[in-house]
N, C-alpha and C positions, 0 to 999 in steps of 0.2 A: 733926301737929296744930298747936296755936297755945298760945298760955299760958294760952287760956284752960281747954283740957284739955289734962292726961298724954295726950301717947301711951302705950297699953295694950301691954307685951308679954307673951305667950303664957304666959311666968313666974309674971305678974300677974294671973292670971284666975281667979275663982271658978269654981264651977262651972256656973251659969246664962250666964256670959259667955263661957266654952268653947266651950257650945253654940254660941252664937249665932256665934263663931271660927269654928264648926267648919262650920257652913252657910254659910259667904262663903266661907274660905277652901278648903275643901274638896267646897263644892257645886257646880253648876253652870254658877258662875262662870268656875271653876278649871278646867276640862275645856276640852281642847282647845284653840287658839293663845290667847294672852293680849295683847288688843292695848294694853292700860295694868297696870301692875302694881299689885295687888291690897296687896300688903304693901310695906312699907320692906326694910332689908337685917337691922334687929333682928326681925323679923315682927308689928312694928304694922301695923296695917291702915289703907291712905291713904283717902282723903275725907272720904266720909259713914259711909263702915263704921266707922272707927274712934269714931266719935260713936257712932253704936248699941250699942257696948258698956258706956257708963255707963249706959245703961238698957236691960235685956238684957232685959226685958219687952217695952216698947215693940222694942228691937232685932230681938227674933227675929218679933216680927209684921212689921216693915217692910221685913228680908231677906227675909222669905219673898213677900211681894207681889211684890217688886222683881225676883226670880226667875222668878215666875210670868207678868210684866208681858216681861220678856226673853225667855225659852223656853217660855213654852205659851200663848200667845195665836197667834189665825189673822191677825194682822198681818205678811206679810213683814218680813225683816231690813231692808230700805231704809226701807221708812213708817214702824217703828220706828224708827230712829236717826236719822228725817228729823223724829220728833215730838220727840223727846227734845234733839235741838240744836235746835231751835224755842223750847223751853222755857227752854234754856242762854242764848240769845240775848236773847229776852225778859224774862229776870229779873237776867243779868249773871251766871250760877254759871262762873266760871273754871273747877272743876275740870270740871260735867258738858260744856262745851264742849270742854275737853280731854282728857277721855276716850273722849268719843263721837265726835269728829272721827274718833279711829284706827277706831273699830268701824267708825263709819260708811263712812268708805275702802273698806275690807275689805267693806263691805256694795254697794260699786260706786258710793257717792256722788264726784262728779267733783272738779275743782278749782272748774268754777264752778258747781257746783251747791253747794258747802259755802260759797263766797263770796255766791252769793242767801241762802242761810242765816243767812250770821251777819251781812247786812243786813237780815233780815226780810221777804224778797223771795221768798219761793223759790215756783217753780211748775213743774209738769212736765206732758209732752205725756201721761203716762198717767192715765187718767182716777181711776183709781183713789187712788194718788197724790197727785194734786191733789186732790180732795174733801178725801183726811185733814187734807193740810197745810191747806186753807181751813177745815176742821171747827176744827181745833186752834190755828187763831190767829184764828179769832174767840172760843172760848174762854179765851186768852190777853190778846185785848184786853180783854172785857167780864166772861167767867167765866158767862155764859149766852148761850144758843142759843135763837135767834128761831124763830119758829112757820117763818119763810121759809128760815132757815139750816136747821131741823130738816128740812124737805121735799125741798133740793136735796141735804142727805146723804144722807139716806133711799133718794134716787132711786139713788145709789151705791154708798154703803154699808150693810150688813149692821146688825142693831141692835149685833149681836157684837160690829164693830169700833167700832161707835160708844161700845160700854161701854168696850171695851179701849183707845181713844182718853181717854176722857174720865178713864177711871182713870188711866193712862200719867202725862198733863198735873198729874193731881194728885200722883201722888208722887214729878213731878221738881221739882216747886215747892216740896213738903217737903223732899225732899233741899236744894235750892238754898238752904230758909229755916235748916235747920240750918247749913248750911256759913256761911253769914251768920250767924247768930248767934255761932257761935264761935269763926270767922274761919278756917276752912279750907280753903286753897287747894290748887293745883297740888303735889303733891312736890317736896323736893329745889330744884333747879337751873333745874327745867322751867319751859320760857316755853308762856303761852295764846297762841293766834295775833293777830296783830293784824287790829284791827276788830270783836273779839271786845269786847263792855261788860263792864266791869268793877264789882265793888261796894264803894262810897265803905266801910272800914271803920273 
């Protein structure tokens, strides 16, 4: 974390803040390959998770979004981590760009496809694809969707992915606002890629 919170270990936890432990580190996050590490080597929990546990009210409603937003929405794994570094890119979150870069990888994103990305460039020949990322960074620029943007997604996309787009966008820009607020970056050692924006803290 930063000084401005403890890092929480597992030792340290009431019981509301357990729970909410117990949903990051042992939900659906945790299942199967791990492509950024979830906890420290004391079993603090890095980024945004570990902020969710000072407030394990708020916390356990925003893991659980955050879950549902990753594994049960009908967004493939690629528009997913194609919206989420969009997001990273856009608001400067060091960590979500360097977490999502590795999903992202593993989600079949390229070298220069993740390079459009953290320029705010990115476009692809699928159409489907492409609407999301144009849906989600005019959202990004403005935070509302014109009558002409809402008709050319429409034409594409689903209302479903449109909710799951527009919700996505908002709770990586929360994640991004906490880690800015309380200055939580990258783990450890670990460098963000360059070209990646940074936030003045």
């Amino acid at each position: 974390m930063s000084d401005r919170l403890p890092r929480l270990t597992p030792d340290q936890l009431d019981e509301s803040q357990r729970a909410v432990y117990e949903g990051i580190a042992g939900g659906d996050r945790a299942k199967g390959v791990q492509h950024f590490p979830l906890t420290a080597e004391d079993g603090s929990l890095n980024g945004p998770f570990g902020i969710m546990l000072h407030s394990p009210g708020v916390g356990a409603a925003l893991q659980e979004l955050g879950s549902t937003i990753r594994f049960r929405t009908d967004l493939s794994a690629r528009i997913r981590e194609i919206a989420i570094l969009q997001v990273a890119q856009a608001v400067g979150s060091e960590f979500e760009w360097w977490a999502h870069e590795r999903v992202g990888r593993a989600a079949g994103l390229t070298d220069e496809e993740l390079m459009l990305l953290s320029l705010g460039s990115f476009s692809s020949q699928d159409p489907v694809e492409d609407e999301c990322a144009a849906f989600c960074a005019n959202l990004l620029r403005s935070s509302v969707i014109t009558d002409q943007e809402y008709e050319e997604a429409g034409a594409v996309l689903s209302r479903a992915q449109m909710i799951d787009l527009t919700v996505l966008v908002g709770y990586y820009r929360t994640l991004a606002q906490l880690m800015a607020v309380f200055d939580v970056g990258v783990p450890g050692n670990e460098q963000t890629p360059v070209g990646v924006p940074r936030h003045a803290h």
